[in-house]
Short mmCIF file of the C-alpha atoms (twelve columns), coordinates in Angstrom:
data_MODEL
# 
_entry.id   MODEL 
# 
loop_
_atom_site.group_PDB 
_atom_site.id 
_atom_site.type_symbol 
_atom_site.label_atom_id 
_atom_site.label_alt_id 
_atom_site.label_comp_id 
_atom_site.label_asym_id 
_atom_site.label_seq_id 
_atom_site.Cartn_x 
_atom_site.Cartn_y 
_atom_site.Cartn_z 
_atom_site.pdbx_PDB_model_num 
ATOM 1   C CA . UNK A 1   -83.374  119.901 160.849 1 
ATOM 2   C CA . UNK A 2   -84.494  122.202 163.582 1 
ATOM 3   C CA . UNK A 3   -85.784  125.445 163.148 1 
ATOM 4   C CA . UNK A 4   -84.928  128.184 165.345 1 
ATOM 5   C CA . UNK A 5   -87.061  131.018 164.176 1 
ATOM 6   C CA . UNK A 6   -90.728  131.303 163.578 1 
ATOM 7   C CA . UNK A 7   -90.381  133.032 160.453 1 
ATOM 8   C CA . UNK A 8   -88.160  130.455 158.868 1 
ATOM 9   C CA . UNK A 9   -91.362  128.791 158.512 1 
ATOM 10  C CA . UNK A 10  -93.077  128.251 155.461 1 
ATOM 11  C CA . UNK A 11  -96.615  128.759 156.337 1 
ATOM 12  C CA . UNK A 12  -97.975  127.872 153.112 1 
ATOM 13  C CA . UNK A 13  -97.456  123.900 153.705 1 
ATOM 14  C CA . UNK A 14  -98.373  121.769 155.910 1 
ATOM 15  C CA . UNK A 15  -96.595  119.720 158.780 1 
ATOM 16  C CA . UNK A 16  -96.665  117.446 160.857 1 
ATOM 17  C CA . UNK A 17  -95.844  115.788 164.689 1 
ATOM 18  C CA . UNK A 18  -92.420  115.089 163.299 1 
ATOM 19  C CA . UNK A 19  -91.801  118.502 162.038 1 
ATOM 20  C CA . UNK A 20  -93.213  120.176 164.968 1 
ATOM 21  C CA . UNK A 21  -91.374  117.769 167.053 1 
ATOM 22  C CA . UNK A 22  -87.658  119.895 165.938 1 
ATOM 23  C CA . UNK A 23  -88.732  123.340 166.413 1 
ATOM 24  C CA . UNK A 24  -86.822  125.335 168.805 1 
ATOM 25  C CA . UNK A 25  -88.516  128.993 169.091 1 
ATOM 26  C CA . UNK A 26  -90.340  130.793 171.540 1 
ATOM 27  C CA . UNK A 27  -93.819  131.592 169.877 1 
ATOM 28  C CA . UNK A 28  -96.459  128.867 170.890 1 
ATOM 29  C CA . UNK A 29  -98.366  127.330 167.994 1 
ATOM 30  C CA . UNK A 30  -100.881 124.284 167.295 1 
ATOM 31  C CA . UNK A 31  -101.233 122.534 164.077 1 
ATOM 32  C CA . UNK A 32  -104.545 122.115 163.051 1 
ATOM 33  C CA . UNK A 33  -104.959 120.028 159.774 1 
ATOM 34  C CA . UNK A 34  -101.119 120.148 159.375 1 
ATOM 35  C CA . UNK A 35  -101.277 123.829 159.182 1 
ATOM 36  C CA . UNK A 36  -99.576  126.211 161.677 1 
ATOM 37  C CA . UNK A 37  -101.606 128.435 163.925 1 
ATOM 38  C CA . UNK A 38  -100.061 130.913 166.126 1 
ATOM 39  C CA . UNK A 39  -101.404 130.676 169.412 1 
ATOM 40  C CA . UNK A 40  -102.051 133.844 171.250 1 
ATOM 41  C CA . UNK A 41  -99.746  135.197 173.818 1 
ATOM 42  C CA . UNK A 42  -100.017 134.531 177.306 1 
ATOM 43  C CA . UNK A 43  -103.500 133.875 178.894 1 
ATOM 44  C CA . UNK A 44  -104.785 136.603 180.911 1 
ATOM 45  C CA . UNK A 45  -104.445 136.457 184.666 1 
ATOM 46  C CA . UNK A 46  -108.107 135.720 184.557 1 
ATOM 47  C CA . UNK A 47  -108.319 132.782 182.214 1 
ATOM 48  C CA . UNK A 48  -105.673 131.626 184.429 1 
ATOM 49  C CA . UNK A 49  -107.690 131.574 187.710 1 
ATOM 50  C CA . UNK A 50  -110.605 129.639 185.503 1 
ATOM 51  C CA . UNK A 51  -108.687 127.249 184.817 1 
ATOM 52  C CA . UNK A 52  -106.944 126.112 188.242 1 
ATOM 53  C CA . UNK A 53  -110.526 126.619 189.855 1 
ATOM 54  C CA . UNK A 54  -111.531 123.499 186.970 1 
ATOM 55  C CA . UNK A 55  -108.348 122.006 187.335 1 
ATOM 56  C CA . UNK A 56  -109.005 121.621 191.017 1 
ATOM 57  C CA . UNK A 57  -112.536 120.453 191.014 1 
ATOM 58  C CA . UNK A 58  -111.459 118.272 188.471 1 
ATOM 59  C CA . UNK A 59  -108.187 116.788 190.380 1 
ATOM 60  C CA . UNK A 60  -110.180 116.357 193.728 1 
ATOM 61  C CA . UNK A 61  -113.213 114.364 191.651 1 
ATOM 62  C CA . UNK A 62  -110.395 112.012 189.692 1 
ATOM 63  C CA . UNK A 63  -108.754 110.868 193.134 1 
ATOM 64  C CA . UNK A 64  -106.897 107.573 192.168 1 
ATOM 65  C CA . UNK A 65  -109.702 106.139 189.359 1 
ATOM 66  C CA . UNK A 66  -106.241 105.890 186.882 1 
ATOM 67  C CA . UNK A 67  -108.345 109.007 184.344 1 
ATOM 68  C CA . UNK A 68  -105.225 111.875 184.567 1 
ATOM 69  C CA . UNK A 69  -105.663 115.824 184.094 1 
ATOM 70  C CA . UNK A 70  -102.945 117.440 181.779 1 
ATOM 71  C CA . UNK A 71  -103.023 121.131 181.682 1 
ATOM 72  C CA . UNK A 72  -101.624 123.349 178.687 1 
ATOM 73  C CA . UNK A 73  -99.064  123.204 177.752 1 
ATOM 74  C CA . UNK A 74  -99.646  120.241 176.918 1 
ATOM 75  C CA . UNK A 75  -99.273  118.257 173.324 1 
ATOM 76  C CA . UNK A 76  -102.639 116.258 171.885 1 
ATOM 77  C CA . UNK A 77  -101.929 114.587 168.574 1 
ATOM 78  C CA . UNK A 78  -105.171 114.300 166.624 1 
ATOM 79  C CA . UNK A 79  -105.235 111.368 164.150 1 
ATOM 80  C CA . UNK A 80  -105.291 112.439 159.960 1 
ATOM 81  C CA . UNK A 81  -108.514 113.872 159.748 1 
ATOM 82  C CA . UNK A 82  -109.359 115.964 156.265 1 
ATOM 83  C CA . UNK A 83  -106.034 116.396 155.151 1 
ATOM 84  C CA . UNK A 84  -103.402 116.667 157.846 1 
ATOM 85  C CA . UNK A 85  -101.980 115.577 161.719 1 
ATOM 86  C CA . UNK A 86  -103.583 117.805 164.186 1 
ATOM 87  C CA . UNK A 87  -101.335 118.882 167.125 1 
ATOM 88  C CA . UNK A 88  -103.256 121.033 169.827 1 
ATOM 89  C CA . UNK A 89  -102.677 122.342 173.305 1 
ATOM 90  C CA . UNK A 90  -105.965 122.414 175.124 1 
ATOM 91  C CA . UNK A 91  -106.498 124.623 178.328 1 
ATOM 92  C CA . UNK A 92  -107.475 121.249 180.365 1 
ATOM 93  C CA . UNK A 93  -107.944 117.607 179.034 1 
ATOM 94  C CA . UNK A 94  -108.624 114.269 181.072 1 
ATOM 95  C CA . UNK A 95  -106.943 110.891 179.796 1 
ATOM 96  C CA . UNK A 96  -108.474 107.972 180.486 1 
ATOM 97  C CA . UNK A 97  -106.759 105.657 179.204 1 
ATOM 98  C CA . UNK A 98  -103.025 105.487 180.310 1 
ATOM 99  C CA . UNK A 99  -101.906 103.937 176.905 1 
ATOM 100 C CA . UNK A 100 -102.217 106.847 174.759 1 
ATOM 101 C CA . UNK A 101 -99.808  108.725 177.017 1 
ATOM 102 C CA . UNK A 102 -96.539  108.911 176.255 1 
ATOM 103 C CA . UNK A 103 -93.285  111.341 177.523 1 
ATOM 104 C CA . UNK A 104 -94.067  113.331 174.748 1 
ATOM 105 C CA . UNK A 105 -98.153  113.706 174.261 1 
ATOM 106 C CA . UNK A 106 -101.609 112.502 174.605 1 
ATOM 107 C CA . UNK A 107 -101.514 110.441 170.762 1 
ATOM 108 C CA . UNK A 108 -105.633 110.509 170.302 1 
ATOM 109 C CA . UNK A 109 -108.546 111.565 171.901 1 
ATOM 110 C CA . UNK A 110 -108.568 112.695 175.498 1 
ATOM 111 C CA . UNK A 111 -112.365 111.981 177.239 1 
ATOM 112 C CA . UNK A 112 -112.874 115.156 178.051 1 
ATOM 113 C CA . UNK A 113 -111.696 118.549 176.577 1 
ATOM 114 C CA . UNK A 114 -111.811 122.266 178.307 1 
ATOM 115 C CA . UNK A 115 -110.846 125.176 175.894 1 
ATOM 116 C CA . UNK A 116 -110.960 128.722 177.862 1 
ATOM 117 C CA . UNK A 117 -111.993 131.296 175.383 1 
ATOM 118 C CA . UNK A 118 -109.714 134.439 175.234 1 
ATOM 119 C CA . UNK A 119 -110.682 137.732 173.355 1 
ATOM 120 C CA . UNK A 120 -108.410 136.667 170.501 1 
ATOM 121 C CA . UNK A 121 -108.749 132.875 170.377 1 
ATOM 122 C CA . UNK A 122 -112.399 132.534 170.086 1 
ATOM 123 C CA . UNK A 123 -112.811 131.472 165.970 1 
ATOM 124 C CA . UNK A 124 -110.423 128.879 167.097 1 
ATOM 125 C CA . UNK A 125 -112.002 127.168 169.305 1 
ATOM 126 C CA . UNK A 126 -115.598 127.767 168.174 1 
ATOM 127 C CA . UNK A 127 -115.315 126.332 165.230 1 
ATOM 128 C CA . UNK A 128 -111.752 124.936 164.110 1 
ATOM 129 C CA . UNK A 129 -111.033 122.848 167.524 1 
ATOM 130 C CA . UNK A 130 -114.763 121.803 168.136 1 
ATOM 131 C CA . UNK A 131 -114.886 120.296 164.254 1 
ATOM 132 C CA . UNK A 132 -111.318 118.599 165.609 1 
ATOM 133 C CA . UNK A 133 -112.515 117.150 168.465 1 
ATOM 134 C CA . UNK A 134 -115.392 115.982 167.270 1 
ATOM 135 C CA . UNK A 135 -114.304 113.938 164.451 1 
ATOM 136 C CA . UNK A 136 -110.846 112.720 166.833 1 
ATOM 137 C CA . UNK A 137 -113.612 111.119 169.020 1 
ATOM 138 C CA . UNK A 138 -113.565 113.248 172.430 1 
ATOM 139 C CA . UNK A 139 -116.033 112.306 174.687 1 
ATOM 140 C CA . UNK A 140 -117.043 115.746 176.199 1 
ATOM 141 C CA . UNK A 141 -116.387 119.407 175.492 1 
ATOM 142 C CA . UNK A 142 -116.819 122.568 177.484 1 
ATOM 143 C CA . UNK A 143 -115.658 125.745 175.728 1 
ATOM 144 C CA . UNK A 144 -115.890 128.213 178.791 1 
ATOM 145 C CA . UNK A 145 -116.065 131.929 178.522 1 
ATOM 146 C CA . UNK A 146 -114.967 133.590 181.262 1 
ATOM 147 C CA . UNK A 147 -115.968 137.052 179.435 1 
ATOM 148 C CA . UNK A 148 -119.950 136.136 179.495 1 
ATOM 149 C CA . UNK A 149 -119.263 133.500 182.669 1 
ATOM 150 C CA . UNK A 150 -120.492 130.969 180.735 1 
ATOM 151 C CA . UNK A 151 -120.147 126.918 179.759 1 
ATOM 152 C CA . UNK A 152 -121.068 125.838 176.363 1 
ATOM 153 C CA . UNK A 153 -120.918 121.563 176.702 1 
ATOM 154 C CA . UNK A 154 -120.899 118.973 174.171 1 
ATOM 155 C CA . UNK A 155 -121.048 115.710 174.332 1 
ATOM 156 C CA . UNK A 156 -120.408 113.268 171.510 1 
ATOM 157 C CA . UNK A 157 -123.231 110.967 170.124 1 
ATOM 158 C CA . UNK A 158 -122.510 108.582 167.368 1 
ATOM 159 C CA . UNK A 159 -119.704 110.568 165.594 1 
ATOM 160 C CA . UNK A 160 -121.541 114.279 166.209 1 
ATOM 161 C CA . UNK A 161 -121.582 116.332 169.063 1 
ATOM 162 C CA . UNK A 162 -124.857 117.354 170.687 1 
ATOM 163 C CA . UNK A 163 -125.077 120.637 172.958 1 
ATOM 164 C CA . UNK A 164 -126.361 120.841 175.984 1 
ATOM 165 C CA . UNK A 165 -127.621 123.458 177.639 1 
ATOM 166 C CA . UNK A 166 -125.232 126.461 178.342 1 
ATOM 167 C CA . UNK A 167 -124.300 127.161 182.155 1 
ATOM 168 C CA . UNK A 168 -123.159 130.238 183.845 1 
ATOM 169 C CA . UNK A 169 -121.754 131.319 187.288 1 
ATOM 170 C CA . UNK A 170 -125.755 131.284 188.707 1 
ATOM 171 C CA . UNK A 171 -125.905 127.474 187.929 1 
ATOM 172 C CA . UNK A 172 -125.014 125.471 191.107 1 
ATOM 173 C CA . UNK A 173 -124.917 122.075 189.586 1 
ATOM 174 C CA . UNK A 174 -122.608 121.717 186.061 1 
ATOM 175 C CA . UNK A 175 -122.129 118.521 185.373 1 
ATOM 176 C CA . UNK A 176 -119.593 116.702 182.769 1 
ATOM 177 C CA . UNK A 177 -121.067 113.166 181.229 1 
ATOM 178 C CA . UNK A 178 -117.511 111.805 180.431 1 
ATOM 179 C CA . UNK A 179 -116.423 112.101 183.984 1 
ATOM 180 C CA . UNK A 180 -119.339 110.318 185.747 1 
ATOM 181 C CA . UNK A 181 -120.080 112.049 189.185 1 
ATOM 182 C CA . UNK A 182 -118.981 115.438 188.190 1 
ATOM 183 C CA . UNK A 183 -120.310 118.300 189.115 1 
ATOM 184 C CA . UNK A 184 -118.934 121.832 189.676 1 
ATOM 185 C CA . UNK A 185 -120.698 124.715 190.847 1 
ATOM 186 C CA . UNK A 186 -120.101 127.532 188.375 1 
ATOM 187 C CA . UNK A 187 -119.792 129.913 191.234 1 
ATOM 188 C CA . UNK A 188 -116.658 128.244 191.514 1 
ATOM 189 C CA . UNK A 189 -115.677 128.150 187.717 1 
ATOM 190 C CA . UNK A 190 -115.581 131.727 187.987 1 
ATOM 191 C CA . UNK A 191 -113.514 133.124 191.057 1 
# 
């Protein structure tokens, strides 16, 4: 049965693709661990400009090697992981493999995972998504803050992920392991 409302929601259960799948309201959210979580409202006008400037490097460095960029909003379903389905909307993901792409969603791990940090999404990402992501097997992930003009990257070892050392706008060469070959400028991260 669809629901139409966001407060017809019982946000004391959890949920799932399925269930998430039939509603029909306005409010964005992500299910992390089969729990709802509101997403904030629209990105700022600045988080928006980060995020077509990485788009764009990103595009232009794919050409035609079959990896594809999906931008939010965008569906990832997580596998189970401690307790529940995991659907997320990341700010920019790459796909490298064309068979977990369907009309609907990317159904595992993308390669590579941006998350742009807004002033009231940061606990989210910091901690919740990164845990996510790491155990759903991404390759790579940059949380950028365009606050502090900064890139925090990880890249996954094993089944942890391993930081590397944080960029800002004065570095001229940031470079993604996932995506052989990349390298942005972070003058050009942050417009």
């Amino acid at each position: 049965m669809s629901v139409t409302r966001f407060e017809d929601l019982d946000l004391t259960r959890q949920y799932t693709f399925a269930d998430y799948a039939t509603w029909r309201f306005k409010e964005r959210v992500e299910i992390l661990r089969g729990w709802v979580a509101r997403m904030s409202p629209a990105p700022s006008s600045y988080h928006q400009r980060v995020s077509t400037e990485l788009g764009f490097h990103i595009r232009k460095h794919l050409g035609r090697d079959g990896c594809q960029l999906f931008s939010a909003p965008f569906d990832v379903r997580l596998p189970r992981s401690q307790g529940g389905e995991s659907v997320v909307q990341p700010d920019l993901c790459v796909v490298c493999d064309p068979s977990i792409v369907d009309e609907q969603a990317c159904v595992g791990a993308p390669d590579f995972v941006i998350e742009i940090l807004s002033l009231s999404n940061s606990k989210r990402e910091l901690r919740d998504k990164f845990e996510l992501y790491e155990e759903s097997g991404v390759l790579e992930y940059w949380i950028v803050d365009p606050h502090r003009r900064s890139v925090e990257r990880f890249v996954l070892e094993g089944d942890r992920f391993i930081g590397l050392a944080p960029r800002t706008e004065d570095d001229k060469a940031i470079k993604a392991t996932a995506l052989a070959g990349l390298t942005i400028d972070g003058s050009d991260i942050f417009p």
